[in-house]
C-alpha positions as CSV (number, residue, x, y, z in Angstrom):
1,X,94.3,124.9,38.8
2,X,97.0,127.3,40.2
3,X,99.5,126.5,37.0
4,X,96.2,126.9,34.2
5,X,95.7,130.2,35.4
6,X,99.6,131.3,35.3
7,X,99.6,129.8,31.9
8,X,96.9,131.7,30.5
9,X,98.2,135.0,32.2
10,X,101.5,134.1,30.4
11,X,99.4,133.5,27.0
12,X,97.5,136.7,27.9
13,X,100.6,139.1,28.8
14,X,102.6,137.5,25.3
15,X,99.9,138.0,23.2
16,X,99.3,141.5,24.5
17,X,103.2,142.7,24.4
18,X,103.0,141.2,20.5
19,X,99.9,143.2,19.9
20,X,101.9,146.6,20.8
21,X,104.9,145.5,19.5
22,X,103.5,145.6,16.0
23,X,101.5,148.7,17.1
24,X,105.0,150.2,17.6
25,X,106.5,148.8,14.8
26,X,103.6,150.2,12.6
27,X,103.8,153.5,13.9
28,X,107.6,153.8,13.2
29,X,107.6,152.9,9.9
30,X,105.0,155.6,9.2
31,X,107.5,158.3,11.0
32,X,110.0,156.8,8.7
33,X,108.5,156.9,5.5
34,X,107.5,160.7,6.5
35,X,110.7,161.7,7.3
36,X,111.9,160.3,3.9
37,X,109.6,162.7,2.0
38,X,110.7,165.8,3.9
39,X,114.3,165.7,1.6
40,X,112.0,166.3,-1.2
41,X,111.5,170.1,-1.9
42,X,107.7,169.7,-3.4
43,X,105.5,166.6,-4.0
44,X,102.6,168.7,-5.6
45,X,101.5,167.4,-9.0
46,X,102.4,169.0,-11.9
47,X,99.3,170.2,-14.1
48,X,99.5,170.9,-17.6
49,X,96.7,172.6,-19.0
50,X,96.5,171.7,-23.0
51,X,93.5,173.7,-25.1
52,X,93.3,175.7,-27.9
53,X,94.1,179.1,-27.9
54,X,90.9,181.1,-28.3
């Protein structure tokens, strides 16, 4: 009984350092991606206004 419940702590504690390993892992890549757009001097759209001339 002793060795089921050490297994399932094991299964517990892995599946929990998994979870906030991808947590991590998520969380970096977003840093990443917004650091990567800071080089950039403006992202705003560009908006042409087309009409006629009145």
């Amino acid at each position: 009984m002793k060795i089921i419940a050490l297994l399932l702590a094991l299964v517990l504690g892995l599946g929990f350092s998994m979870k906030q390993t991808a947590n991590d892992q998520k969380e970096i890549s977003f840093q990443h991606e917004l650091n990567q757009y800071k080089s950039y001097p403006n992202l705003l759209p560009v908006v042409e206004v087309v009409g006629h001339k009145s």
